[in-house]
C-alpha positions in Angstrom: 194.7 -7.1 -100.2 198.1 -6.7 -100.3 201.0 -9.4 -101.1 202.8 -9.4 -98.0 206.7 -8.2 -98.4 209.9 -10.5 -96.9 212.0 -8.6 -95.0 215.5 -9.3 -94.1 216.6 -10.0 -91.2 219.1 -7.4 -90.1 223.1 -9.5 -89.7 224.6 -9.1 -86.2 226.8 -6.0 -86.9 223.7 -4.0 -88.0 222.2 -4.9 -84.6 224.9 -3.6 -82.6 224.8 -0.6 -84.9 221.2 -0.2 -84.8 221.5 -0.8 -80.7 224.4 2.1 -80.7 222.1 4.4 -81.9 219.3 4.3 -79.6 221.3 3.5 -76.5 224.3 5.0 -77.2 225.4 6.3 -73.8 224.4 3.1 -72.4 226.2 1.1 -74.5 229.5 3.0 -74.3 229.3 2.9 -70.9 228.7 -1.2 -71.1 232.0 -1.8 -73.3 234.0 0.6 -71.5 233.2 -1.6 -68.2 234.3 -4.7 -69.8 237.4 -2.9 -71.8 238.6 -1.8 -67.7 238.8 -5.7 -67.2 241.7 -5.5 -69.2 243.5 -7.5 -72.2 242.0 -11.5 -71.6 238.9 -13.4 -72.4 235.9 -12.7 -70.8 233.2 -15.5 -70.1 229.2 -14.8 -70.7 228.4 -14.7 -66.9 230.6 -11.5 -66.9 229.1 -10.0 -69.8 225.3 -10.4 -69.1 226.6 -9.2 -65.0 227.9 -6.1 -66.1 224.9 -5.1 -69.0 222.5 -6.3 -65.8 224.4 -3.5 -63.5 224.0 -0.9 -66.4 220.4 -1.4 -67.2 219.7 -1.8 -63.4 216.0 -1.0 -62.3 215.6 2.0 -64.5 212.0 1.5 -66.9 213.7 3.6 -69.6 216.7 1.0 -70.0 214.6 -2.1 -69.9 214.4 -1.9 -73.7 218.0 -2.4 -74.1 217.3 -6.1 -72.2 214.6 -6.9 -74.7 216.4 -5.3 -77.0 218.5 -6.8 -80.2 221.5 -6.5 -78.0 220.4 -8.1 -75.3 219.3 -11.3 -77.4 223.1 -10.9 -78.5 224.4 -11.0 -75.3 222.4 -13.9 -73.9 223.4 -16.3 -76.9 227.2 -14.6 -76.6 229.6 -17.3 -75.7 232.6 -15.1 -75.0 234.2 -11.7 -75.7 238.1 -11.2 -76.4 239.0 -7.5 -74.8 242.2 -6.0 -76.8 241.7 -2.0 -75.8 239.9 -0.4 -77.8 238.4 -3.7 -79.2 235.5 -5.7 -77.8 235.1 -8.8 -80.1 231.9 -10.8 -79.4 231.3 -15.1 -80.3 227.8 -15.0 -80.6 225.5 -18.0 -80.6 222.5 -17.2 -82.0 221.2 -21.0 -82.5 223.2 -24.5 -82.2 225.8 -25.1 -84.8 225.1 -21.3 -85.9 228.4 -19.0 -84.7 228.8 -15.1 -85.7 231.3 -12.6 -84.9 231.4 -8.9 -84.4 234.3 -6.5 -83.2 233.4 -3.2 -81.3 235.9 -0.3 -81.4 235.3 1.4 -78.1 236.6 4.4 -78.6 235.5 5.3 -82.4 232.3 3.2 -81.8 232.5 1.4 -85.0 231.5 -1.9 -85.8 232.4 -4.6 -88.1 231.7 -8.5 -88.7 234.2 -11.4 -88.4 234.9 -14.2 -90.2 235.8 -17.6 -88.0 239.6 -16.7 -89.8 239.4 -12.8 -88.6 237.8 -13.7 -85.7 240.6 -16.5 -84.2 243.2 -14.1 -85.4 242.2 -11.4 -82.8 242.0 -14.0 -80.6 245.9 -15.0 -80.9 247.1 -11.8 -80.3 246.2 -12.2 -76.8 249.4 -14.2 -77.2 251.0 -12.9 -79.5 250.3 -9.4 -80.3 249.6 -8.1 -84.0 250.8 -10.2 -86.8 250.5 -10.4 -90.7 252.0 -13.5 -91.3 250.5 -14.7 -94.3 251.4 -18.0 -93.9 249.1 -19.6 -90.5 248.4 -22.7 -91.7 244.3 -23.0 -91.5 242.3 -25.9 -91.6 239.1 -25.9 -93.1 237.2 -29.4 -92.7 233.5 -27.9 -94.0 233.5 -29.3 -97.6 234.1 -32.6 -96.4 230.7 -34.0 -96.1 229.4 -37.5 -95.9 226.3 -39.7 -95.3 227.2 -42.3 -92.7 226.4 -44.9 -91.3 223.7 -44.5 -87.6 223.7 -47.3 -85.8 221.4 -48.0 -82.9 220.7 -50.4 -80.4 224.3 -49.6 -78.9 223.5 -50.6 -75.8 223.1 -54.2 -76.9 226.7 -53.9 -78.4 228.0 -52.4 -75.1 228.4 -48.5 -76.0 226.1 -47.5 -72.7 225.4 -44.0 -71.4 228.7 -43.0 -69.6 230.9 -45.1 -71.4 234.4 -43.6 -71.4 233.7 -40.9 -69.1 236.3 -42.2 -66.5 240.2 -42.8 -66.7 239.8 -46.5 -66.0 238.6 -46.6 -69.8 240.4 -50.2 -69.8 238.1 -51.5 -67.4 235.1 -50.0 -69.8 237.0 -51.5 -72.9 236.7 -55.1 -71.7 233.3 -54.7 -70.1 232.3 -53.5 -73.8 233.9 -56.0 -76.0 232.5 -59.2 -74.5 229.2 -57.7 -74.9 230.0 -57.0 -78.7 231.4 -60.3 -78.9 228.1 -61.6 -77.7 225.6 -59.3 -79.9 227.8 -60.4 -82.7 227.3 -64.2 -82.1 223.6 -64.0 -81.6 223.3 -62.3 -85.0 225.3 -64.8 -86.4 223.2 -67.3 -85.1 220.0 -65.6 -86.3 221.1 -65.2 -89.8 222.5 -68.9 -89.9 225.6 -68.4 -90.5 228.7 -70.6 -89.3 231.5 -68.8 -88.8 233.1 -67.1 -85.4 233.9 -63.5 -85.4 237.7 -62.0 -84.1 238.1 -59.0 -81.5 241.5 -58.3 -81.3 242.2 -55.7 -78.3 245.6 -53.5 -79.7 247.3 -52.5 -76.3 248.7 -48.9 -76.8 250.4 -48.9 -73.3 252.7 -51.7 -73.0 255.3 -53.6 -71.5 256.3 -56.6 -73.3 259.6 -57.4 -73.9 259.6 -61.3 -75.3 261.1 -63.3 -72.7 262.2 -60.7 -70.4 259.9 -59.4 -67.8 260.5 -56.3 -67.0 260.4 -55.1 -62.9 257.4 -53.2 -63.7 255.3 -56.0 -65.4 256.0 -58.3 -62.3 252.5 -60.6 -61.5 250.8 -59.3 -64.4 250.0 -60.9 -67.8 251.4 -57.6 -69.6 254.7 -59.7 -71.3 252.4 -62.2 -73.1 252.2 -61.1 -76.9 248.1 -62.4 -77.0 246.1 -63.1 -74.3 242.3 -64.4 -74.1 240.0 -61.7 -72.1 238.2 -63.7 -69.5 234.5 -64.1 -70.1 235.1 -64.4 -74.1 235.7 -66.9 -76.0 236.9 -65.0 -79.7 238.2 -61.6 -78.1 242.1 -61.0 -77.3 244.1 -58.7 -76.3 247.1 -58.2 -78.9 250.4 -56.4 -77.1 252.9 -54.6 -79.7 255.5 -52.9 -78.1 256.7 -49.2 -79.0 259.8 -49.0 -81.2 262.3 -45.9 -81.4 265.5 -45.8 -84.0 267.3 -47.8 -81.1 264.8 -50.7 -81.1 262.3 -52.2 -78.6 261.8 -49.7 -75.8 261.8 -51.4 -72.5 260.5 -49.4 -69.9 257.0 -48.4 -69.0 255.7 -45.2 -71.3 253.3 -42.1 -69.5 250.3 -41.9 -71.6 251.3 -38.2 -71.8 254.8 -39.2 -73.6 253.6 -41.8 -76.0 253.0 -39.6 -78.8 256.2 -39.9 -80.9 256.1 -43.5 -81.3 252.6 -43.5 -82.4 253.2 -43.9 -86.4 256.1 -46.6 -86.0 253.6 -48.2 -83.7 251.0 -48.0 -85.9 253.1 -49.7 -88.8 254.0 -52.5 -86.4 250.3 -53.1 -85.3 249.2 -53.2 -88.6 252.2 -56.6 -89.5 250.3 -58.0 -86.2 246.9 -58.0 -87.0 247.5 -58.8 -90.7 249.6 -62.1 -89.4 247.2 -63.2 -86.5 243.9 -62.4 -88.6 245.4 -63.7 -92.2 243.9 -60.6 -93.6 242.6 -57.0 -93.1 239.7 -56.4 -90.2 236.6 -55.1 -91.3 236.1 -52.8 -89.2 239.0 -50.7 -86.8 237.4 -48.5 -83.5 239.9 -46.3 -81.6 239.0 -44.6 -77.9 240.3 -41.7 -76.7 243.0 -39.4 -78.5 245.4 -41.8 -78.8 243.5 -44.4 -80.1 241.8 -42.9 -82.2 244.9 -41.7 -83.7 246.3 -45.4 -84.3 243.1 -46.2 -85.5 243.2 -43.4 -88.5 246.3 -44.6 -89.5 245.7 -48.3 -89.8 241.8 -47.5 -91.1 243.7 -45.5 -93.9 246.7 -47.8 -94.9 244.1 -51.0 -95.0 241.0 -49.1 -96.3 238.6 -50.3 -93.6 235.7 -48.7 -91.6 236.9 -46.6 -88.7 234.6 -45.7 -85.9 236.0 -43.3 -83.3 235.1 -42.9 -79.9 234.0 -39.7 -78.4 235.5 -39.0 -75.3 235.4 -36.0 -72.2 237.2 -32.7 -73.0 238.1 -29.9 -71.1 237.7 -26.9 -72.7 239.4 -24.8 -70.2 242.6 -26.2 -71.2 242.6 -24.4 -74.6 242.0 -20.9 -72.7 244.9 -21.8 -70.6 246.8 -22.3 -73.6 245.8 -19.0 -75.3 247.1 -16.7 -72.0 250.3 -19.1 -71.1 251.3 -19.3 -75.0 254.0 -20.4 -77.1 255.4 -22.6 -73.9 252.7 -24.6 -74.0 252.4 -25.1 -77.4 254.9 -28.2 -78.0 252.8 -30.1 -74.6 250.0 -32.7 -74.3 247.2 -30.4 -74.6 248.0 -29.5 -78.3 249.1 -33.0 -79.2 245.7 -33.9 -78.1 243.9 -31.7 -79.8 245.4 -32.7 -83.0 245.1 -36.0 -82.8 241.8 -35.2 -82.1 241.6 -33.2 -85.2 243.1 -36.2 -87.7 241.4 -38.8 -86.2 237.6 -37.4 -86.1 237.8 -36.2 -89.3 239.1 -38.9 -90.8 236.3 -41.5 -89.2 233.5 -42.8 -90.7 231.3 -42.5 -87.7 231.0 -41.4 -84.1 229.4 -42.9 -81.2 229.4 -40.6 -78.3 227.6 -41.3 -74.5 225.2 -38.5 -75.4 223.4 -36.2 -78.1 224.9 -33.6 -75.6 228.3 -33.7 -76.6 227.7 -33.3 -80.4 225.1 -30.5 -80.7 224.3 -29.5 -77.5 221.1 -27.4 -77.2 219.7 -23.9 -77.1 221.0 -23.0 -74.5 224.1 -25.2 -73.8 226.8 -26.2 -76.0 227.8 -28.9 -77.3 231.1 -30.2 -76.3 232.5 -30.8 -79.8 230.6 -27.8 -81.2 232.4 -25.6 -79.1 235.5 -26.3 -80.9 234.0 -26.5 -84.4 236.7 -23.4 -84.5 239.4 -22.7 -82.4 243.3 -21.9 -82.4 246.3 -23.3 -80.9 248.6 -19.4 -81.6 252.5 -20.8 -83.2 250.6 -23.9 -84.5 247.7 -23.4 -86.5 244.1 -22.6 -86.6 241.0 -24.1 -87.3 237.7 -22.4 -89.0 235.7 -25.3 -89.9 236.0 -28.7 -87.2 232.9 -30.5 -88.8 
């Protein structure tokens, strides 16, 4: 009998070659449809639409469906059209990317790297470059066991949490149920001792003895206030600082980002004098947050959970076709904040498994930017 053989499996450009070959007026015909569309980014509905209305009814193409290419196409997750190019994300299995670059008119066909890839992808913006100095971010040697916690919904992390703007309302509901969990296992263990919460208020408006118009009948201008249904839990308000001194008028959320690192250094004085000592433990929520909560977890050396929060991934599309304009606005502030702050934790909790990984068929929400580019800025090959 003989010793069975291991074959191997053909990579992504030799499928499209191999494909090319057998179907060769069909697929011509395919790339040519989508390189009409014109220079932009074209979204998997639109690809597997137009191979559907080439293969049509007709026995003799239903190969090229159950084909190697049309396994391609149903795990492709977008195409970037730059005549005579067709460049293909392709999906094969979650966490798994691959990229392959179709030259219409000489039908050849090579693989991308993430780097090659993303770099065809800002020309859409900005047209051909060789600058040899983008800076690129690679995250993918950075590896670490961590800690998985569980019963998070007896510490308050529920299904949903964070899903809605009124994430302050979601703060307080979670904190007095971690202030709870945390006394119970106190008491189990027989231990005397009361634990701290300290809430740091990002968005603020105190000013010491002067109320400002805006903070009129709230609590806002008290430096440390008791949350109501706790008894060891406070909220902690630092005001923003420029080079002039205390700012005092309300801050968007959208325009706090340059007085995040004096903050931070500020916040850090606070908690130090009100806890007599470091925390053990720092969580940030959403981008901002988070961000704080990098730099504090780094300058004390303390555990730093971050929060997982709702993105919306057409914003970095918008980005990529509006261009360099955009570049210096929220969206890219955001995203690298986002960037420090998740890289730099310890852990993760997000609502669901979802927005991690994703699954066959669906991807995850942070997997689809474990690469991506903001054109001007930088880029990103490895987001792990």
């Amino acid at each position: 009998m003989a010793n069975p053989k291991l074959g191997r499996i053909p990579s992504m450009r030799e499928r499209v070659e191999d494909t090319l070959s057998a179907h060769r007026n069909e697929l011509v015909s395919l790339l040519c449809r989508y390189v009409d569309q014109g220079k932009g980014i074209l979204q998997p509905h639109t690809l597997i639409d137009e191979f559907d209305n080439i293969v049509g009814e007709d026995e003799a193409r239903l190969g090229l469906r159950d084909g190697p290419f049309g396994e391609i196409l149903k795990s492709a997750q977008e195409a970037i059209v730059l005549p005579p190019f067709v460049a293909i994300a392709i999906r094969p299995r979650p966490g798994v990317w691959e990229y392959v670059r179709v030259n219409v008119f000489e039908l050849s066909v090579e693989q991308l790297s993430v780097s090659e890839y993303l770099q065809f992808k800002e020309e859409l913006v900005d047209g051909p470059s060789h600058d040899p100095y983008v800076l690129e971010l690679d995250f993918e040697p950075f590896n670490a066991d961590v800690p998985r916690p569980n019963r998070l919904q007896g510490l308050g992390f529920e299904r949903g949490w964070g899903d809605t703007a009124a994430r302050v309302v979601y703060i307080l509901d979670q904190v007095r149920a971690l202030e709870n969990e945390m006394l119970l296992r106190i008491q189990k263990q027989g231990l005397d001792f009361k634990p701290r919460i300290l809430i740091v208020s990002i968005f603020t408006l105190f000013l010491g003895d002067q109320i400002n118009s805006d903070a009129k009948g709230t609590t806002c201008n008290q430096r440390l206030e008791r949350v109501t249904g706790a008894e060891h839990t406070h909220i902690l308000r630092v005001p923003f600082r420029s080079e002039k001194g205390i700012l005092r008028k309300w801050v968007s959320r959208f325009d706090v980002w340059p007085y995040l690192e004096t903050f931070a250094e500020d916040v850090a004085s606070e908690i130090v004098a009100e806890l007599q000592g470091f925390p053990d433990f720092i969580i940030g929520n959403y981008s901002d947050g988070n961000l704080v909560a990098s730099l504090l977890a780094y300058k004390m050396g303390v555990t730093q959970c971050t929060i997982a929060h709702a993105w919306r991934r057409p914003n970095i599309r918008i980005q990529i076709y509006i261009g360099k304009i955009l570049m210096i606005n929220i969206i890219s502030r955001q995203f690298t904040a986002d960037l420090l702050a998740m890289n730099n934790a310890d852990f993760i909790i997000t609502s669901t498994y979802q927005e991690i990984a994703g699954t066959k068929n669906t991807v995850g929400q942070y997997e689809s930017h474990t690469a991506f580019t903001l054109p001007g800025l930088y880029r990103v090959v490895h987001w792990h």
